[in-house]
C-alpha positions in Angstrom: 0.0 0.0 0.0 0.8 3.2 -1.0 1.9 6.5 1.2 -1.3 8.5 -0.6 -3.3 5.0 -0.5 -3.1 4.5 3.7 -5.8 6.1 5.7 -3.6 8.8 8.5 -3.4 7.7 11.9 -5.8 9.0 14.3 -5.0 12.7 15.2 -4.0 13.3 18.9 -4.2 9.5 19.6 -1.7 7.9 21.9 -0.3 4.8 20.1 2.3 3.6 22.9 5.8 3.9 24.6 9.0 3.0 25.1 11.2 3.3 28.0 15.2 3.4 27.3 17.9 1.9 29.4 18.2 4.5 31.9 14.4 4.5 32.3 12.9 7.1 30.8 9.7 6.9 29.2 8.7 8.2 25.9 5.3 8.1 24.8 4.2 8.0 20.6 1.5 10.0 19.7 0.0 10.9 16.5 -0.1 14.3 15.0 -3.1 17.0 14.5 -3.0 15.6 11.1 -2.2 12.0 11.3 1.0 12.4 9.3 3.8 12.0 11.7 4.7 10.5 14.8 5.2 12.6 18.0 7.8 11.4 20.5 6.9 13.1 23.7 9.0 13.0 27.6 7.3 11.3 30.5 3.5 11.2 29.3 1.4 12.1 26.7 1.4 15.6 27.5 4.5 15.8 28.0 7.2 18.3 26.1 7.4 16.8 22.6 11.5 16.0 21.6 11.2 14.1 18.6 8.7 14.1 15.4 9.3 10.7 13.1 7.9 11.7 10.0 6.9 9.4 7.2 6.4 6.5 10.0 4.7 4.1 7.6 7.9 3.5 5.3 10.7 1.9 7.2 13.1 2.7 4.3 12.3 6.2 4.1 11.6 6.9 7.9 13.2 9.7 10.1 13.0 11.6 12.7 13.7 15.1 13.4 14.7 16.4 16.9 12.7 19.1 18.1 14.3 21.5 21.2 17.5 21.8 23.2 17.0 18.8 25.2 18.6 16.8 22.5 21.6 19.4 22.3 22.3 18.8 25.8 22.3 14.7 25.3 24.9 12.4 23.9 24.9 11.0 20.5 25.1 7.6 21.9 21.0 8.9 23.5 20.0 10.2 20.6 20.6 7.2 18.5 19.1 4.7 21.2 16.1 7.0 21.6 15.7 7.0 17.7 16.0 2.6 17.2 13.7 2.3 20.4 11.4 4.8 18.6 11.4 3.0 15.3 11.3 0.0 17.0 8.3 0.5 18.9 6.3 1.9 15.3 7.4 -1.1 13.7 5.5 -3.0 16.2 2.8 -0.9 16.1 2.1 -0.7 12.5 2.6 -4.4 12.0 5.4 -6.2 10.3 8.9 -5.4 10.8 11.1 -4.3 7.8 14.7 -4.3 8.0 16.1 -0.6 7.2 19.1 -0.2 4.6 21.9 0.2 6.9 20.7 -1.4 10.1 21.2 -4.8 12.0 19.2 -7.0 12.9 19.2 -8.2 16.8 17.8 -11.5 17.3 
């Protein structure tokens, strides 16, 4: 299916969470328009950090930082935050498709 052929997500809807190893939770929520992916701090209202836009094709996904919190955090974060991100979409949306460029843990 199709980018233009698959319905948007529900705006504003909550669709799940992820905690890292240092346990903080991050919460995925859907955008005003269904589009993109929020990754939020703490809970659903929390500050939003992330936006993963174009979450329906694993090959073209990404994700785009939003504030100075990621400034202030390591590259090693960022890049756990963004796998645990995708991660939890791909389980979300149903199927898991590798990525160009990524391993696969088993």
């Amino acid at each position: 299916m199709t980018r233009g052929q698959r319905p948007p997500l529900e705006p504003g809807r909550v669709l799940g969470q992820f905690v890292n190893a240092s346990g903080t939770t991050f919460v995925l929520r859907a955008s005003a328009g269904g589009h993109r992916i929020g990754v939020r701090l703490h809970h659903d209202e929390g500050p939003e950090i992330a936006i993963v836009c174009l979450p329906f094709d694993p090959s073209t996904r990404l994700i785009r930082w939003q504030g100075l919190l990621w400034s202030s955090n390591p590259a090693e974060w960022r890049q756990e935050v963004k796998h645990l991100a995708f991660a939890a979409i791909d389980a979300l949306l149903g199927g898991f498709q590798e990525r160009p460029g990524d391993e696969v843990q088993r």
